[in-house]
C-alpha positions, 0 to 999 in steps of 0.5 A: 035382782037390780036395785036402784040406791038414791045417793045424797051428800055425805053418803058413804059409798065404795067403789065397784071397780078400781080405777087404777090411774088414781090408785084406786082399788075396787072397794075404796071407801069415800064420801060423797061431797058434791052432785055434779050433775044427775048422777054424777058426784064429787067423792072424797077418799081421805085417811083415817086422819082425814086427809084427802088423797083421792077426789074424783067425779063419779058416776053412779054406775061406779058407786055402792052406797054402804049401810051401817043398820039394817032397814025396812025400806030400800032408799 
């Protein structure tokens, strides 16, 4: 079953493959910073101190957006 997730600024999301150019591997947590264009974002992949080492244009296709509680609506 395919659904659709809206993203927003400073959803947290992963990626679904990597993209090894970057040093990136297929789950990499990052956070989206900017909407670029319909769906297409900016994401920021930084370190536990905040660091960035990755910031990339995305698309959605390439984006899961992570959950941290549980809800009765999908968004």
């Amino acid at each position: 079953m395919l659904t659709l997730t809206k993203l927003n600024l400073l959803d947290i999301v992963a990626l679904k493959e990597p993209l090894l150019d970057h040093h990136l591997l297929a789950g990499q947590v990052g956070t989206i910073v900017e909407l670029l264009a319909p769906d297409v974002y900016e994401v920021d992949f930084s370190d536990n101190n905040g660091q960035t080492y990755a910031m990339l244009p995305l698309h959605t296709s390439q984006l899961l957006k992570l959950h941290y509680t549980p809800t009765n609506s999908l968004t």
